[in-house]
N, C-alpha and C positions, 0 to 999 in steps of 0.2 A: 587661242593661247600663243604666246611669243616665247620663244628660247631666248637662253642668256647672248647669245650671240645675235641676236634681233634688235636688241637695246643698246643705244649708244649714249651713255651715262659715265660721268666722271665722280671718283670718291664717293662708292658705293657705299652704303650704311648699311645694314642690316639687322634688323629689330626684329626676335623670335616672338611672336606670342602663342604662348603654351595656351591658353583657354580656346583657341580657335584651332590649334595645331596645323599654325604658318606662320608665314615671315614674311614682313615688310620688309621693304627696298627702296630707300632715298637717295637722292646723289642728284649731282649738278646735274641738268637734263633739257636745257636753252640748247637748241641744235646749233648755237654758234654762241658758246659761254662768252666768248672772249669779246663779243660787240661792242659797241659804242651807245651813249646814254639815245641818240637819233636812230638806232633800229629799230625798223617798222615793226615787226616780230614782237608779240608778248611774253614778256621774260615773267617765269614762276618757277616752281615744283612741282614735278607730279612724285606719282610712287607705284610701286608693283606690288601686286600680292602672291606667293607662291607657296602648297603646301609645301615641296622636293626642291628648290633651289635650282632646278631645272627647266619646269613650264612656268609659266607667269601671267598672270590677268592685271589687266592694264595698257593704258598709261592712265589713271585718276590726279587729278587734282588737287595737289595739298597747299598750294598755297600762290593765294594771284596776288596782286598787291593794288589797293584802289587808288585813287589820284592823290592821294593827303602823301602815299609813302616817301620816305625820306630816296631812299636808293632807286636807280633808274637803270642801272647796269652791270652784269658781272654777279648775277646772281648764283653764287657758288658755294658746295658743301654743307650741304643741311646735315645734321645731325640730330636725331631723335632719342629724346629721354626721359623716362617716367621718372617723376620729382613731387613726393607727395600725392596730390590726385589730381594732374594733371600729366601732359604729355607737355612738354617741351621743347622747339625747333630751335638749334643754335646754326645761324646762317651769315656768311658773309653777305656783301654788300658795299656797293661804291653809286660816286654821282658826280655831276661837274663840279669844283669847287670842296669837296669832301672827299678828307681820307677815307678810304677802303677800312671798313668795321665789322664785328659781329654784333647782329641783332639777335634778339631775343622774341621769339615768336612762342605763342600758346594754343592747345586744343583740347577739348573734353573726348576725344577719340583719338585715335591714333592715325586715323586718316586723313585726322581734318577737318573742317579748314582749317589754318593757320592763321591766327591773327597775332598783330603788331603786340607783346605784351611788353617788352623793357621801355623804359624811354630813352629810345634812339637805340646807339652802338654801345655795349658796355666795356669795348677797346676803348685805352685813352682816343681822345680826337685829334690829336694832332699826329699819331703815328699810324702809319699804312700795317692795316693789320688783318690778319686772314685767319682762315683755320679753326675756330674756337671747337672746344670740346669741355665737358662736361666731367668735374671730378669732385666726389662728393668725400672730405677729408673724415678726420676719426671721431670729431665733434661734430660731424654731419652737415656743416658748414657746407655750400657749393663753392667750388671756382671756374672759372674761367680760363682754358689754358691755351696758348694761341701763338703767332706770329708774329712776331715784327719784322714784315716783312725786307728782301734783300733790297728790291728796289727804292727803298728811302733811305737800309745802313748799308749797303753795299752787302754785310756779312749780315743774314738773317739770323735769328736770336729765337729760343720760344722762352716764352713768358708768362705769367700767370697773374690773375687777382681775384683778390675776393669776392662775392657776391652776397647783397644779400638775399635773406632768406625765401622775400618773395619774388625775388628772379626779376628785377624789374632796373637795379643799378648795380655798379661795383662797390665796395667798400677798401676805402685806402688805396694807395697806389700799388700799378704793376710791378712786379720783378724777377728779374731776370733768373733763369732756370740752367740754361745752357746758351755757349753758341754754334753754329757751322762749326767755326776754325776748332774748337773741340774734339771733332770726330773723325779719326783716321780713316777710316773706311772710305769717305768720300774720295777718290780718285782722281779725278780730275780734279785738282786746287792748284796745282802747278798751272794749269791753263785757262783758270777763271780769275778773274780779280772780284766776280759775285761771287755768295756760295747762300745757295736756296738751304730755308726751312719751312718744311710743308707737313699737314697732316698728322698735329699731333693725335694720340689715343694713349690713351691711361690702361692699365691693366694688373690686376693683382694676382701674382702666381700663386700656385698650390703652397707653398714655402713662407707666406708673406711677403714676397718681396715684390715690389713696386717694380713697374717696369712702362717705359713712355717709346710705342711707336711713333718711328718721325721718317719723313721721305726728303733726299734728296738728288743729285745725281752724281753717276760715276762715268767712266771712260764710255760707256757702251749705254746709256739712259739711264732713266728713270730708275729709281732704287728705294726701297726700305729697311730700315734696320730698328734696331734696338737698341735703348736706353735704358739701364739698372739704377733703382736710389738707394745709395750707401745706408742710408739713414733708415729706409723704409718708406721717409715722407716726400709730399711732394717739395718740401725745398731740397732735398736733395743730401750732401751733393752725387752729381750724374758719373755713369760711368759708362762710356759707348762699346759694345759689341761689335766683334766686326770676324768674319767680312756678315755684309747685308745678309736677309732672310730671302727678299727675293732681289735682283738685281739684272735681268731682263724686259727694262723698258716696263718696268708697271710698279703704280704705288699708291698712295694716298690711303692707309687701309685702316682698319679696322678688328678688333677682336669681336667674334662671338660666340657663343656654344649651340652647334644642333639640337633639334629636338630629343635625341637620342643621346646626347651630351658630349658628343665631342668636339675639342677646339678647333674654329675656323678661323681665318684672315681671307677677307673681304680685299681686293684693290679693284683698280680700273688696270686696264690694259691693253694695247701700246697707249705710251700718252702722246696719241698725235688726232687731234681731231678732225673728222668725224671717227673713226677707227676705233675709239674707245670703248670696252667693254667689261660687265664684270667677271670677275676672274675669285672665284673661292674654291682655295689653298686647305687641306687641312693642314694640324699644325700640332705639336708635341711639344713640353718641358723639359728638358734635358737637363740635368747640372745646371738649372733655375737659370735655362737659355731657350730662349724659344726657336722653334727648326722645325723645315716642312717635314711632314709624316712622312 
């Protein structure tokens, strides 16, 4: 068995399954994410299983990639979600000559394997795009909600499109949700002429209301905070919370509920590689604000 402090994983996910009474664990987990498409090292996913969120079995195997796959490097942030009856793996992905994408990956289990299901990136292709996450609107419609990333606009943006129903392309073009320069919280802007948008997550409060986890940084690291939609939907419009929910050097997170049902937030933490670890928060509704218990 390994402790959460054993594991060195970025943008932790965590997936309850009540019929088993545990919880999967995905996240970036290439012991050197950041490499080059010429790393000798086999870039995948593995994942952890754990009744307590405390011991863990593992590292398994969710997803290798055989020689046809498009991406070769930068395998980052899976994300896992049941859609109909299937499992579904929303992952980034990059390669020489190709924008940075989310692909769409499928399994008849939850452990895997992972195979190739969208065709290609359901990000446009010509923009650098990270992050995708999974939000299923009031017609039950899915989207795609994601990054555009800072390094191609200088100002990172998160953005959304539609998908269709069998998860395999987008439908119509992206658009735009919020951007960086939006959110006071962020702290350091005076000394960046970038400003990151990382790790969106969708979540619906007790109250209705819509609410979009997003990570970027402040004076002092890594940071997450919160994003409200006026409307309820995901076009919005956004309204940012501040200050951040956590704001010690850890982010990329995620919403989930124990087995026991109370709210969690999933990050990594510090974000400096190898160092990276997950780190689960409990978490409270406040005046339809979310804040550590």
């Amino acid at each position: 068995m390994l402790k959460s402090s054993d594991i060195q994983i970025r943008d932790p996910f965590v997936v309850p399954v009540a019929a088993e009474n545990a919880y999967y664990l995905f996240g970036t987990t290439d012991v050197n994410c950041w490499a080059g498409h010429d790393d000798p090292v086999r870039h995948g996913f593995d994942c952890y299983r754990t009744v307590d969120l405390e011991n863990f079995e593992g590292p398994f195997p969710a997803f290798r990639p055989d020689g046809q796959f498009w991406g070769t490097q930068n395998f980052w942030a899976p994300e896992v979600h049941r859609y109909g009856n299937r499992w579904y793996m929303l992952a980034s992905f990059k390669a020489p000559g190709a924008c940075r994408g989310t692909q769409i990956l499928a399994a008849d289990q939850i452990s895997g394997p992972y195979r190739p299901h969208s065709f290609g990136p359901v990000t446009p292709r010509t923009w650098e795009c990270l992050d995708g996450t999974l939000f299923i609107d009031e017609k039950d419609d899915p989207w795609l909600v994601f990054c555009h990333e800072w390094v191609q606009t200088r100002i990172g943006t998160i953005d959304a499109v539609r998908l269709a129903r069998d998860m395999r392309r987008p439908v119509g073009d992206a658009v735009t949700l919020f951007s960086a320069r939006d959110a006071r919280w962020i702290t350091d802007r005076m000394q960046r002429k970038e400003m990151v948008t990382d790790g969106p997550f969708l979540y619906r409060g007790r109250n209705g209301m819509l609410m979009l986890l997003w990570s970027s940084f402040v004076s002092i690291g890594y940071a997450i905070a919160a994003a409200r939609s006026g409307s309820g939907k995901l076009i919005g419009p956004w309204y940012h919370d501040s200050p951040p929910i956590f704001a010690s050097d850890g982010g990329h997170g995620m919403i989930f509920k124990n087995l026991a049902g109370r709210l969690m937030l999933s990050i990594h933490s510090p974000n400096k590689t190898p160092l990276e670890r997950p780190l689960f928060i409990p978490l409270r509704e406040l005046d339809g604000q979310l804040v550590k218990a």
